[in-house]
C-alpha positions in Angstrom: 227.5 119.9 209.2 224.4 122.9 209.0 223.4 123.1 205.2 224.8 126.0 204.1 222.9 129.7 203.7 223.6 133.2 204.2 224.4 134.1 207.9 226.6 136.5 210.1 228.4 133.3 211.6 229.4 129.6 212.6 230.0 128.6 215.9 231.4 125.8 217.3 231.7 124.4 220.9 233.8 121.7 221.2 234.2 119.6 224.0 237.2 117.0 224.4 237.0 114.0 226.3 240.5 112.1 227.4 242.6 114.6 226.3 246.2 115.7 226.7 248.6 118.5 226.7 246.3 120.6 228.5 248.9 121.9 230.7 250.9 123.3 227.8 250.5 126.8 227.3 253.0 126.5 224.5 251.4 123.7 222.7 247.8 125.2 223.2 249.1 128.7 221.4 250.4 127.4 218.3 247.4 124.9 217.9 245.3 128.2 218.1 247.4 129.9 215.4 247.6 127.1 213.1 243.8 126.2 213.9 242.9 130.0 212.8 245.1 130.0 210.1 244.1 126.5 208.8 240.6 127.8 209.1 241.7 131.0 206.9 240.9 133.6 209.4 243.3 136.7 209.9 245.1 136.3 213.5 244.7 139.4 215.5 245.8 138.6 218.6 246.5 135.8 221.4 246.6 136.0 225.1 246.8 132.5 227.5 247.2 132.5 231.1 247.8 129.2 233.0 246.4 128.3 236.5 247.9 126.5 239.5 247.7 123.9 241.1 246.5 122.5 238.4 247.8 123.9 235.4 244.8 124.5 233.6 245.2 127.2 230.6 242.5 129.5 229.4 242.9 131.5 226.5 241.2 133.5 223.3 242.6 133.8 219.5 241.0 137.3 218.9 240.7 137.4 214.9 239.3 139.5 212.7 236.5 136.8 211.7 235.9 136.7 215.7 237.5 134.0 218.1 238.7 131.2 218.9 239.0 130.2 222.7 240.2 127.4 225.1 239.5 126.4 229.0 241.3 123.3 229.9 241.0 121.3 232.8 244.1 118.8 232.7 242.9 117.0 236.3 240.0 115.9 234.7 241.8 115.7 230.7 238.7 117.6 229.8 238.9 120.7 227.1 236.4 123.2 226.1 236.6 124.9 223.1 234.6 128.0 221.3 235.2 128.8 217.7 233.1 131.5 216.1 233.8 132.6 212.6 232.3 134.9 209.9 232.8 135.7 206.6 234.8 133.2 204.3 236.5 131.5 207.1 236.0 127.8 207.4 235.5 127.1 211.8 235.0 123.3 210.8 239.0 123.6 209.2 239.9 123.4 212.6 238.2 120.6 214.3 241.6 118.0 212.5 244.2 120.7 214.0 242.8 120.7 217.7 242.3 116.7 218.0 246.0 116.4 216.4 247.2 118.5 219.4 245.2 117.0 222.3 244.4 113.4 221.0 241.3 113.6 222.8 239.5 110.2 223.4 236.2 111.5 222.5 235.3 115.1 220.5 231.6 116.0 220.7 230.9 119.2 218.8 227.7 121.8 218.4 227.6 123.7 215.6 225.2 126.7 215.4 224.8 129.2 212.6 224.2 132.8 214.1 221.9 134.9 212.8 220.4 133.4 209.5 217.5 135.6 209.7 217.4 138.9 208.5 214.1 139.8 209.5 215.0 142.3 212.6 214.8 138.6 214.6 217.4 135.9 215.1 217.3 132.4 214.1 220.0 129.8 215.5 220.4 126.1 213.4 222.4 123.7 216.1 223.8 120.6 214.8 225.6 118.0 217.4 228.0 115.4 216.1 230.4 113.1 217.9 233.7 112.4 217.3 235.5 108.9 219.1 237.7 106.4 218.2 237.3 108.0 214.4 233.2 107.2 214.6 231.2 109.6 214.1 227.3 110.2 215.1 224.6 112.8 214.1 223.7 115.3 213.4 220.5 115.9 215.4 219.3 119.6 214.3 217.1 121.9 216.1 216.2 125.6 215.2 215.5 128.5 217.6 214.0 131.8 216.8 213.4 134.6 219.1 
């Protein structure tokens, strides 16, 4: 992913393609835990809360390194995932724990590194990679700075 360098965070958006389970709230809450915990961040908290008709579950693992959180859409076996991490916590950890979970088809994944600048500005590195059929493409890097 991002060469490494002194920031206040990675974060990942993860979007799953031909996925399943999405309906589970169960299943969705222990991947969380064992995603945060696999990632070696300190669980602080998890709430879920499952939609009808469709069963859709969104969700946030509140941890002391930040979040993780989940939006799924089960009629369309689509996934959206947010993990942002700080300090010694390892966000890419999790990436093998969620597709484990959902077997999604296809995993595309941003990666940014928040605020690598600590000039009184910000400066966000995005990486994109794509995960399918065990292929995988990228990155392709741009930076921002505000």
């Amino acid at each position: 992913m991002i060469q490494a360098r002194r920031s206040h965070g990675t974060h990942l958006l993860i979007d799953l393609w031909g996925a399943r389970h999405l309906e589970d709230a169960d299943r969705i809450r222990e991947t969380m835990i064992n995603a945060a915990l696999r990632a070696g961040a300190k669980l602080l908290h998890v709430h879920l809360h499952k939609f009808e008709p469709h069963g859709g579950v969104t969700g946030v693992a509140l941890l002391a390194e930040s979040h993780i959180s989940i939006h799924t859409w089960p009629e369309s076996s689509y996934a959206a995932l947010d993990v942002f991490m700080c300090g010694s916590a390892e966000p890419e950890r999790t990436i093998p724990i969620i597709k484990a979970t959902f077997t999604p088809r296809q995993t595309i994944v941003l990666q940014a590194t928040r605020g690598t600048d600590g000039g009184g500005s910000s400066m966000i590195e995005t990486a994109s990679f794509a995960h399918c059929d065990g292929l995988r493409t990228g990155p392709t890097t741009a930076q921002a700075r505000g």
